[in-house]
C-alpha positions as CSV (number, residue, x, y, z in Angstrom):
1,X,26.7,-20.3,28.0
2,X,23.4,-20.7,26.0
3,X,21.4,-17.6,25.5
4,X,18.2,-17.0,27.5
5,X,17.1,-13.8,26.1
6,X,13.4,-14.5,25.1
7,X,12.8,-15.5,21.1
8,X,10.2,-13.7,19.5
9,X,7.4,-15.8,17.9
10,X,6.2,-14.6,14.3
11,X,3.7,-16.3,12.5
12,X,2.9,-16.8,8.7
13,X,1.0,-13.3,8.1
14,X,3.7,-12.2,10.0
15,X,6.2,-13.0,7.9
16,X,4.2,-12.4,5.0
17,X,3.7,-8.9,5.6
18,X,7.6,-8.0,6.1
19,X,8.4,-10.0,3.0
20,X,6.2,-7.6,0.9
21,X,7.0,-4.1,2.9
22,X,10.9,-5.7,2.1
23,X,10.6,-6.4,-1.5
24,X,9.0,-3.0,-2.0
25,X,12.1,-1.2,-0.3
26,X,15.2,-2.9,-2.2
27,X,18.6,-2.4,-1.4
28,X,17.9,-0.6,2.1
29,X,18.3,-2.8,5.3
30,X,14.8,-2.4,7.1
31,X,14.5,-3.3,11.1
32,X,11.9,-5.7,12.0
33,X,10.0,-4.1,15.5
34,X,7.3,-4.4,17.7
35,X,4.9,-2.0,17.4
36,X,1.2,-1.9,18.9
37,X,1.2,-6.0,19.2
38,X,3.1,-6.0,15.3
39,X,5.5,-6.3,13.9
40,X,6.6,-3.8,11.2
41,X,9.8,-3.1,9.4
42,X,11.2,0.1,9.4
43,X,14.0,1.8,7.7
44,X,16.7,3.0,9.5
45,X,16.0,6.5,10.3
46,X,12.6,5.2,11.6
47,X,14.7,2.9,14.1
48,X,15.1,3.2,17.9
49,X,17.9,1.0,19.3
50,X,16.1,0.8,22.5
51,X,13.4,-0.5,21.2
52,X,14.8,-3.5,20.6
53,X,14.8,-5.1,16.8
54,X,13.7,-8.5,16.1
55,X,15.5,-9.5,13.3
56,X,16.7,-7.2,10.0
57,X,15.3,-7.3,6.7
58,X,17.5,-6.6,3.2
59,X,16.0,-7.5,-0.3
60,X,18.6,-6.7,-3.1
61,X,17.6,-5.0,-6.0
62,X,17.1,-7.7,-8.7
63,X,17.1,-5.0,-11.8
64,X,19.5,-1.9,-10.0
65,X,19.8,-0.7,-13.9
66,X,16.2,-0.9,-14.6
67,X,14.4,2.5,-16.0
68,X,11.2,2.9,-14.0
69,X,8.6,4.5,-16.2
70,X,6.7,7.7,-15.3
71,X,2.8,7.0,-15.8
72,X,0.8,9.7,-17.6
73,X,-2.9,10.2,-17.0
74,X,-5.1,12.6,-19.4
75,X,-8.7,13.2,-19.2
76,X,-9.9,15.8,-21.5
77,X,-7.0,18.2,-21.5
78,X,-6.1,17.4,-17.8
79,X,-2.8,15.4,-17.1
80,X,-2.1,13.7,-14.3
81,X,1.4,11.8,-13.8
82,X,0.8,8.6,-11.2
83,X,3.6,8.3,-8.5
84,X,4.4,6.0,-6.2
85,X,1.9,3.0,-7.3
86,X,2.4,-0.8,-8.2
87,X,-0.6,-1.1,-9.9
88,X,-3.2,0.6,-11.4
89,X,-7.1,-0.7,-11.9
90,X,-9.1,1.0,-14.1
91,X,-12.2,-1.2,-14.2
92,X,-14.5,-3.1,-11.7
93,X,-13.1,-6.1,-13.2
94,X,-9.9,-5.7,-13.5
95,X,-10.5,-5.4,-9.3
96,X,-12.7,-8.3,-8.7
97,X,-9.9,-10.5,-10.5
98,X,-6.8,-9.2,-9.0
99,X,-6.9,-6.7,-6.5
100,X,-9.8,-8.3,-4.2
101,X,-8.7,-12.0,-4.3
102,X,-5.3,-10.6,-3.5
103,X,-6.3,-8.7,-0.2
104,X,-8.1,-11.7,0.8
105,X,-5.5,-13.8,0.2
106,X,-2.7,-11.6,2.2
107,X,-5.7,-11.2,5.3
108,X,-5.8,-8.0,4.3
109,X,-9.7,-7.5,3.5
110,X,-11.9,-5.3,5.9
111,X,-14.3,-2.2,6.6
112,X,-11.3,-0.1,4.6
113,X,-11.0,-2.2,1.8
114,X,-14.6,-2.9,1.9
115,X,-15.3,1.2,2.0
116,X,-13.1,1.3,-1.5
117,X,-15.1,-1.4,-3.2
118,X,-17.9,-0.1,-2.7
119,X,-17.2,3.7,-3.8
120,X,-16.0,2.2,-6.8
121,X,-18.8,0.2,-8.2
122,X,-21.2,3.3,-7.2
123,X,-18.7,6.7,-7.8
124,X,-18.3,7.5,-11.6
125,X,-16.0,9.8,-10.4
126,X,-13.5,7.4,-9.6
127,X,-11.2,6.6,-12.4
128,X,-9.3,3.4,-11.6
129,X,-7.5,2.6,-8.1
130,X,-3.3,2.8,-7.7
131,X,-2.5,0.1,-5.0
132,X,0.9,0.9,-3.3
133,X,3.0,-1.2,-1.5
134,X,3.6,-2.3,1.1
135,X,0.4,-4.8,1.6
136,X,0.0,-4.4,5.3
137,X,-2.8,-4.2,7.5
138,X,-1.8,-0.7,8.5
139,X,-1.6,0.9,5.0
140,X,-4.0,-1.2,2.8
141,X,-6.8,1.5,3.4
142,X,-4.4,3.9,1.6
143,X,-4.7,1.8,-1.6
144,X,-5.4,5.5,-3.7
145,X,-8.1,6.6,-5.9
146,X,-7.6,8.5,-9.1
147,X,-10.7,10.9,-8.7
148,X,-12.0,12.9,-11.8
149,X,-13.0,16.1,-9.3
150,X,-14.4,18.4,-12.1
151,X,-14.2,18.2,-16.3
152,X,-10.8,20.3,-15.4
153,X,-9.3,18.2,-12.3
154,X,-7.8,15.1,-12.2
155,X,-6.9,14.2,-8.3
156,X,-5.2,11.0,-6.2
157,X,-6.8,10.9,-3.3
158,X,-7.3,8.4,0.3
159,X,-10.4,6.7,1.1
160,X,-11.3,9.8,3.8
161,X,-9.9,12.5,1.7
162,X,-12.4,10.8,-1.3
163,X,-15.0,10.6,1.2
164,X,-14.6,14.4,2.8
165,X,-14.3,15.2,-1.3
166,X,-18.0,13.6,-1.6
167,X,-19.6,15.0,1.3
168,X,-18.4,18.5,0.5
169,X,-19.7,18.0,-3.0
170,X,-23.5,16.0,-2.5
């Protein structure tokens, strides 16, 4: 008997999304759902049954024995150490080469992206930016900034946090 349960249509960006949340969570088996018009991957814990899964996701870990280094920011005679990034950009540059073509290439660029640009061409305050994975259209404004929030604090902060951070302090 053929199956006539209905077949869910992704697209390119689609795809391209759940590759990159998948190859940023390695060696966990992710469920691909429809959330809000969609789709996402989440991990297990994250999964309801009823919700009905699309497809799964697993991406195995290509170095398992590989020694992930801790990153170490000073400023003055403040340390910071930088969790949970993929990249770090410490100058305007380094951003309009990489990090920009790169969210307009995924579809990613808008008003959140946009907002972080800008603040760091005009804010001296911010030190680089730390872009975390995954690269989706739900978590690309939370690309972090390393803020510098007196000679004494070094803090990683979101766009509104950064922004509640200025207004507090203009």
């Amino acid at each position: 008997m053929p199956d006539t349960r209905p077949v869910e249509t992704l697209d390119a960006h689609d795809l391209s999304a759940l590759a990159e949340t998948a190859e940023g969570i390695l060696d966990k088996t992710l469920y691909v759902v429809k959330k809000r018009g969609q789709y996402i991957a989440v991990e297990e814990g994250d999964y309801e049954p009823t919700k009905g899964c699309v497809m799964k996701l697993f991406t195995s870990p290509t170095y398992a024995d590989r020694k992930w280094p801790t990153v170490s920011v000073s400023s003055g005679d403040v340390n910071k150490v930088l969790e949970g990034c993929d990249a770090v950009f410490w100058r305007e540059s380094s951003a309009e080469k990489l990090l920009w073509p790169y969210y307009y290439s995924q579809r990613l660029y808008g008003r959140k992206v946009a907002s972080i640009r800008r603040h760091f061409k005009r804010e001296k305050s911010i030190l680089a930016l730390l872009h975390t994975f995954p690269s989706h259209p739900d978590t690309v404004g939370d690309t972090k900034l390393l803020v510098q929030k007196d000679p004494n604090t070094l803090a990683v902060m979101t766009l509104p946090e950064f922004e509640e951070f200025m207004e507090r302090n203009t």
